[in-house]
N, C-alpha and C positions, 0 to 999 in steps of 0.2 A: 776143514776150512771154515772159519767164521764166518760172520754176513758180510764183520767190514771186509777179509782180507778176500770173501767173493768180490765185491763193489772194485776195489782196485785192480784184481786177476781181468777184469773187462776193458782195463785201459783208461778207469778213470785214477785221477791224481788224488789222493784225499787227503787235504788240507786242513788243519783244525780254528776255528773263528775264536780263538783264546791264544794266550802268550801265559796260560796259567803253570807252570815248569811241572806240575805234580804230573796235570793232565796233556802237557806236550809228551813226558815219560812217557806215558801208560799207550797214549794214541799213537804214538810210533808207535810203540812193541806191537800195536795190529794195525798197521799198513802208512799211518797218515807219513805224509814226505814232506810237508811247507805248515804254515801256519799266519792268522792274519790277528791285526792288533786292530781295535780304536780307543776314546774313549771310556764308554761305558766299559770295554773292557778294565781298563786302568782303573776305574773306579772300583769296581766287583772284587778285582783282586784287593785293595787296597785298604777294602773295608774291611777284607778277615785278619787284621792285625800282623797278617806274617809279615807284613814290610814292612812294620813301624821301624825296625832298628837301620834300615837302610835310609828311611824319612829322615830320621834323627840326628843322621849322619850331613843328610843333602842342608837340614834347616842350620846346622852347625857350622856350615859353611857358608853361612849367610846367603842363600839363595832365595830367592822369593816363591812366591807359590807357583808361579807362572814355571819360572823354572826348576825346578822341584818336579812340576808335572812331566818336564820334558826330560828331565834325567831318568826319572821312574820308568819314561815310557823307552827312552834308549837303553837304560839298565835292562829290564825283561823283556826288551823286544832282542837283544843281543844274546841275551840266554836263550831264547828260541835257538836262535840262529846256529848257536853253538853246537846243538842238538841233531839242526838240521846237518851242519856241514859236511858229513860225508854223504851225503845223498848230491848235493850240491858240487862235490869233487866226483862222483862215480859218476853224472851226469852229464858232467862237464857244462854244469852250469843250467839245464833244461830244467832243474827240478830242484828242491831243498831251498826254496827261498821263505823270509818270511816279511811281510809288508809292515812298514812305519806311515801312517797318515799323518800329513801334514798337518799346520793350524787348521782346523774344522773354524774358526771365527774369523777365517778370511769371508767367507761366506754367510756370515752373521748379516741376519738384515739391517742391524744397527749401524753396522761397520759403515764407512762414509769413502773408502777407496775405491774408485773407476775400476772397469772389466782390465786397463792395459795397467793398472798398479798392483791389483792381484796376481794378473800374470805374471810379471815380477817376481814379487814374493814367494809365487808356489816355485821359480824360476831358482830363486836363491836358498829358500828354504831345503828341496830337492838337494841340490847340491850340496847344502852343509850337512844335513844328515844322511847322504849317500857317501859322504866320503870317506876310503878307509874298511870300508864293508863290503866283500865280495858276494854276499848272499841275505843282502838287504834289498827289496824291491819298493819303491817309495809309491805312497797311493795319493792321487791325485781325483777331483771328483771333475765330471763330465759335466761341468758349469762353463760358462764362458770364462771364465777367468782361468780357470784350470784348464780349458782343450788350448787355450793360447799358450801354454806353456807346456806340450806334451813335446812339440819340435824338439825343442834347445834341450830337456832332458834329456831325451832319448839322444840326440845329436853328441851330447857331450859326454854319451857315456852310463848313464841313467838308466837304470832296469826300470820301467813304470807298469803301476797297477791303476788303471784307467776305471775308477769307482762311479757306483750312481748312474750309472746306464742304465734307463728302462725305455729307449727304443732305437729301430734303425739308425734314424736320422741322428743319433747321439754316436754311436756306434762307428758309423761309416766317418765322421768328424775326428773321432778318435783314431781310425786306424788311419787315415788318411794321411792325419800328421805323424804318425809312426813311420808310412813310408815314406813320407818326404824326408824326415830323419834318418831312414836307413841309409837313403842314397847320400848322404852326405857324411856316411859311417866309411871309414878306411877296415874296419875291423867287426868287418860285416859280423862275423862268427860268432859275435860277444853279444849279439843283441836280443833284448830278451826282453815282450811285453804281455800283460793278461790285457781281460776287457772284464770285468764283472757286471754283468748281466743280473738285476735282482728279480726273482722270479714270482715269489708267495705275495709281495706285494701287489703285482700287478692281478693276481686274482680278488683280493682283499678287496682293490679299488671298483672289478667288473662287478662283483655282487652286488655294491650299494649303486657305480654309475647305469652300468647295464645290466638293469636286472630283467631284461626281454631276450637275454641268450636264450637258446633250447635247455634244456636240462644237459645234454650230452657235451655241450660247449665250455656251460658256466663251471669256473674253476680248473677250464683246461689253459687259459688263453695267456698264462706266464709263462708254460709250459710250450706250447707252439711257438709261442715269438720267442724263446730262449733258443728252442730248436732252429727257428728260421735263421736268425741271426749267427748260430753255431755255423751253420751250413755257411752262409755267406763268408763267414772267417776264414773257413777250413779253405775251402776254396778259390779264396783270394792271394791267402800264403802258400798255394799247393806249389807254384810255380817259381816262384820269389830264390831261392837255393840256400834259405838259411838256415844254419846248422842248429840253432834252438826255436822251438815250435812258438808261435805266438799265438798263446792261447785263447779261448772262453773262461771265466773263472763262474760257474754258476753259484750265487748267493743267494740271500733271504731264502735258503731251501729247509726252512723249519716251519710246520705247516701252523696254520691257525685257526682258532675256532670260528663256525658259520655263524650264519646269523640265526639259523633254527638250530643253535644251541650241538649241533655236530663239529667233530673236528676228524678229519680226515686222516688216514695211518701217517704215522712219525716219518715213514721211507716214502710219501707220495712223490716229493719230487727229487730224493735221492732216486727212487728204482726210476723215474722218467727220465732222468738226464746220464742214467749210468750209461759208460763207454769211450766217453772222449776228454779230453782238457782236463779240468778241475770243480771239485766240486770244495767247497767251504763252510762245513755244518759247523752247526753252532754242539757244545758239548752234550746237550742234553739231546739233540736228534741222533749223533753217532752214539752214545749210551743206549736211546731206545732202537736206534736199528742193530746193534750187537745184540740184544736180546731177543729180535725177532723170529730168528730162525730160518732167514728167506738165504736164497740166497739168488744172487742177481744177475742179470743176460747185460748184454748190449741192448739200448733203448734210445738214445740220444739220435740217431737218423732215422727213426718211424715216426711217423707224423698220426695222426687221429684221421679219421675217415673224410670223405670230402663235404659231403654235408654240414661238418664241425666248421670244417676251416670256411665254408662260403658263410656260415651262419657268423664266426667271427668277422671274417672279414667286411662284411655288410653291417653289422655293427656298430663294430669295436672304433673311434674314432682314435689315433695313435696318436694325434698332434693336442688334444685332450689330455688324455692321458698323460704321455709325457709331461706335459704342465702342470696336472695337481698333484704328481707324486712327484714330481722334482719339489715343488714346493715344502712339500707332504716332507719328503724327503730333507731339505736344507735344515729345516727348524731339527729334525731329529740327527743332525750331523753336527749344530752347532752349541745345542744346550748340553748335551752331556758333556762337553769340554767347559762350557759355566760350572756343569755339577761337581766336575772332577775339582774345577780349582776351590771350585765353595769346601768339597770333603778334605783339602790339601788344609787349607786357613782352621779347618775344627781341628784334625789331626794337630797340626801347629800346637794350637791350645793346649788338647788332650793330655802330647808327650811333655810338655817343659819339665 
C-alpha cells in the first residue's frame, strides 16, 4: 500500500488542488476521487503552451479575454469531471466532484458593487455554470457577499463548496444557511455541501501575530481549529438523515517555511487531519507524501494536550484573525484572476 492509498484506507477523501488532466491521471491511479480548480491554477496550466491550440480556437471565435478565461476554466474543469464520473455515479453522488470558482473580482476591493449586488452575482453566476453538470460543485468564498447567496444555491439545487473559511463564526454562517436550504429541498437526497477550512495559514499568521505561544502550541493552532470546527460539523449533520455527507474540505494543507529558516515535513498537516471528509493537497504535497514511506492512522478526532489548547485559547484572538487573513486572503483571491487575464491578452499577441 502506498502512503497516499494508506491516507485514503483511513477514510479520508483525497482531492487534488489542480484540474491539470496529466496529474488528475496519475493521482486517481493512487486513490484521489474529486479535484479543485482556481485561478492561479488556470494560469500555471496555461503557461506550459499545451492549451495554446484550444486558446486559438476560443480567440477565433471572437471571445474576449474575460471569456476566454472562463471557457478555459469550464473546458478543463469539465475534463476533471469526466475523470471523476464514475466515482460520482458509484457514490451516488457523496464523492467524484470537482469545484468551479466563481468570479474571484466580485470581491476585488476596487469593484464598487454592495454586499446584496454580489450576492446576486455569485446567485447567478452559481446557476449558469452549474447547469447541465452533475458533478460540478461551484465554490463560493465565506464573504458577506458570498454566505448571502449559499441559501438560493443550495435551495435550487447547487452542490456548494463554501471557500475562505478560517473560523467558527464564518463556518457556523455557512452551514446555517445550508440548512435553511435543506429544508426547503424536496429532494433532500441530492444535497451535497463541503466547508473548506484553510489550515497552514492560520499557523503562517500565529508565528508573526502570536508569537508568545509555548513552543508546543505554535504551529499547532490551524490544526486544532480545523479539528474543532470538523467536530462541530460532523456532529451537527449526525442527526440531519441525509443521504450525502456534508463535509470539511481541509485546505492550505501544504506546509510553509518558518521564520528560523525550518520548514516542517510536506504530510504535517496531511498526517494531522488524516481520517474524515477531505483533504485538497496541492500536487507537490501529494508527490512529497508518495515518497515518504509513512503510512498513516486516523488523526482528525485527537486533539493536542490540554495545556496546548488553554495556552491557544488564552491567546489566540479568533475575531482578529479571522480579519487579517480574510483580508490577507481576498487580495490573493482576486489578483490571480487580474494575472490570468493579463497571461490570456500576451497569449492573444504570442499566437496570431
Amino acid at each position: 500500500m502506498t502512503p497516499l492509498q494508506s491516507l485514503v484506507a483511513t477514510g479520508t477523501k483525497l482531492w487534488l488542488d489542480s484540474v491539470d488532466p496529466d496529474l488528475i491521471k496519475s493521482n486517481r491511479e493512487q486513490g484521489a476521487t474529486g479535484a479543485t480548480s482556481n485561478p492561479i491554477i488556470i494560469s500555471d496550466l496555461l503557461k506550459t503552451g499545451r492549451f495554446d491550440a484550444d486558446m486559438k480556437a476560443f480567440f477565433a471565435q471572437g471571445l474576449d479575454d474575460e471569456a476566454v478565461a472562463w471557457a478555459m476554466t469550464n473546458q478543463l474543469v469539465k475534463n476533471a469531471q469526466d475523470v471523476f464520473a464514475d466515482v460520482w455515479a458509484d457514490t451516488r453522488g457523496d464523492d467524484g466532484w470537482v469545484s468551479f470558482e466563481l468570479d474571484p473580482l466580485l470581491e476585488d476591493l476596487a469593484q464598487t458593487k454592495n454586499t446584496a449586488e454580489r450576492t446576486a452575482e455569485y446567485v447567478r453566476l452559481g446557476k449558469t455554470w452549474a447547469a447541465g453538470h452533475k458533478n460540478r460543485m461551484i465554490k463560493v468564498p465565506a464573504t458577506p457577499g458570498g454566505l448571502g447567496a449559499i441559501e438560493e444555491l443550495v435551495a435550487s439545487g447547487v452542490a456548494v463548496n463554501i471557500t475562505l473559511i478560517f473560523s467558527e463564526r464564518q463556518y457556523l454562517l455557512a452551514r446555517d444557511a445550508v440548512y435553511r436550504a435543506v429544508q426547503r429541498r424536496t429532494d433532500k437526497e441530492n444535497v451535497k455541501t463541503v466547508y473548506s477550512i484553510f489550515v497552514s495559514r492560520v499557523d503562517v499568521y500565529t508565528e508573526t501575530h502570536v508569537p508568545t505561544l509555548i513552543p508546543a502550541a505554535q504551529g499547532l493552532v490551524g490544526i486544532v481549529n480545523a479539528k474543532r470546527i470538523w467536530k462541530m460539523n460532523k456532529d451537527f449533520w449526525a442527526d440531519k438523515g441525509l443521504a450525502r455527507k456534508q463535509e470539511m474540505i481541509f485546505a492550505s494543507t501544504g506546509t510553509k517555511k518558518m521564520k528560523d529558516g525550518t520548514t516542517p515535513p510536506a504530510w504535517k498537516y496531511v498526517e494531522a487531519l488524516a481520517g474524515s471528509d477531505i483533504e485538497t493537497n496541492p500536487p507537490q504535497t501529494n508527490a512529497d507524501v508518495a515518497k515518504s514511506g509513512r503510512t498513516f492512522t486516523k488523526q482528525v478526532d485527537q486533539l493536542p494536550p490540554a495545556d496546548v489548547l488553554a495556552d491557544i485559547d488564552a491567546k489566540v484572538d479568533m475575531k482578529k484573525l479571522e480579519e487579517t487573513l480574510m483580508s490577507e486572503g481576498l487580495s490573493k483571491f482576486a489578483d490571480p484572476h487580474k494575472a490570468l487575464l493579463k497571461l490570456i491578452g500576451e497569449k492573444r499577441a504570442a499566437l496570431k
